[in-house]
C-alpha positions in Angstrom: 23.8 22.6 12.6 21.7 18.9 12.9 18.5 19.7 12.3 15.4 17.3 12.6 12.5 18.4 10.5 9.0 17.3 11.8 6.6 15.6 9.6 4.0 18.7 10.4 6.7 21.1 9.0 6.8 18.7 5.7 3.3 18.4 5.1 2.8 22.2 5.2 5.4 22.7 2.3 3.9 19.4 0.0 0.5 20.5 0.7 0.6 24.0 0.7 -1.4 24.4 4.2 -1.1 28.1 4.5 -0.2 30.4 6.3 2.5 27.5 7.4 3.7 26.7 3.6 6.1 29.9 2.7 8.1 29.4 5.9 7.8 25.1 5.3 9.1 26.0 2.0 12.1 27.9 2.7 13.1 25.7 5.5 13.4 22.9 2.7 15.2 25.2 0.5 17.7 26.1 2.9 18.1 22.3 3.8 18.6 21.9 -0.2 21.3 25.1 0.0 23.4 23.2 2.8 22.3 25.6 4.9 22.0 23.3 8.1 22.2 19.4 7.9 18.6 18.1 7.3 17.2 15.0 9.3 13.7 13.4 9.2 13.3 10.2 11.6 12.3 7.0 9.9 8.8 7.1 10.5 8.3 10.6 8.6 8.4 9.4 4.7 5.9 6.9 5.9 3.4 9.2 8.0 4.0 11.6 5.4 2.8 9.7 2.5 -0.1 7.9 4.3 -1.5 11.7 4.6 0.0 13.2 1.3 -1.6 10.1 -0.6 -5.2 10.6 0.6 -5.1 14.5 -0.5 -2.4 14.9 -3.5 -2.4 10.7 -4.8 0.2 8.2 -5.0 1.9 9.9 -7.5 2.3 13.4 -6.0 2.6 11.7 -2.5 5.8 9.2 -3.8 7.6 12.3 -5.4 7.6 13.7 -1.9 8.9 11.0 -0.2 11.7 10.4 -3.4 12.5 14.4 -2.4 12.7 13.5 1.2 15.2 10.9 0.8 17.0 12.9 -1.6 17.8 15.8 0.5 17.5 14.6 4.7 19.3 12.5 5.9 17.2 9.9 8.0 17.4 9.2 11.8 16.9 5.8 12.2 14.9 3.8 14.8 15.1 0.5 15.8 14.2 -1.6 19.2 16.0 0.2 21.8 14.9 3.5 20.1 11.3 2.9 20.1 11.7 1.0 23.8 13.0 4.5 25.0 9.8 6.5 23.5 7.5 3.7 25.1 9.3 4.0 28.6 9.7 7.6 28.9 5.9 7.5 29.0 5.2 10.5 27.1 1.4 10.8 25.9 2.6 10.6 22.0 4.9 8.0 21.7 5.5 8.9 17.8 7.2 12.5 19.1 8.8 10.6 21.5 10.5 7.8 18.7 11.7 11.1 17.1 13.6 12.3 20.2 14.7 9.4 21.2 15.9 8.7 17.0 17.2 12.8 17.2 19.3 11.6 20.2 20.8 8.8 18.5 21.9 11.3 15.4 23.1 14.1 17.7 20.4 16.6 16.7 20.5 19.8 17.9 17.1 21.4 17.1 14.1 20.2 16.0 11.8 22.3 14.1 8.1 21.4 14.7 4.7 23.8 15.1 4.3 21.6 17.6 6.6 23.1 20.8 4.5 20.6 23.3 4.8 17.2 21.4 8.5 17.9 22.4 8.1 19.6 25.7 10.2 16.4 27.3 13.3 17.1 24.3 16.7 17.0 25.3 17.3 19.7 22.3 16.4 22.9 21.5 12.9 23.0 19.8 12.3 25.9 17.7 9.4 27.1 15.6 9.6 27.2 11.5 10.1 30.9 12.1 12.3 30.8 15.1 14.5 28.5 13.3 14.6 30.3 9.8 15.5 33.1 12.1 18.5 31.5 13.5 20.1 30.4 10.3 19.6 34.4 9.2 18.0 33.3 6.0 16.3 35.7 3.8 13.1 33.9 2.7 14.4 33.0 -1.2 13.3 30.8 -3.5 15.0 27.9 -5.1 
């Protein structure tokens, strides 16, 4: 399975934002267990580390995005990509990049705590939970 991992789902596992971290966590272990194909779209290392930098410091914040890059792989955007999030008129053109760069990389769920960013996806859009749920993981640790 193609996953694509939003940036929200990232941040709660770097940061620790409870109550979302345990299940942020796991979903990053299971990525690192091959237990699904792990994507991020090309804007996430960089929205990621603009936040992560301002509450955990460069250094902190550039080991996550070193970890990101190690274990997704990245959905790329370019022109055409980011024309088709502008055009399809969606209020946040950011969730819309990322469907239209999870449509490029044949995704087939994103996994997001944010269901209505992605209302307008193509793909099946789970929750952290719903989607730790599908893979039948038992919430282990690395």
């Amino acid at each position: 399975m193609n996953a694509l991992i939003d940036t929200n789902i990232l941040l709660d596992d770097v940061l620790a934002r409870d109550p979302f971290a345990a299940d942020a966590r796991e979903i990053v272990n299971a990525c690192a267990r091959h237990d699904y194909q792990g994507y991020i779209s090309a804007i996430t290392p960089l929205n990621a580390f603009y936040v992560a930098r301002r509450l955990v410091g460069i250094a902190r914040a550039r080991a996550m995005v070193k970890r990101l890059l190690d274990l997704f792989e990245v959905c790329p955007l370019d022109k055409m990509s980011l024309q088709a999030a502008y055009d399809s008129g969606q209020p946040d053109i950011e969730d819309a990049a990322q469907v239209a760069a999870a449509m490029v990389s044949n995704i087939d769920v994103i996994v997001t705590r944010d269901s209505r960013g992605y209302a307008h996806a193509p793909m099946l859009v789970l929750s952290p939970n719903e989607f730790l749920n599908s893979l039948g993981t038992t919430r282990r640790m690395l």
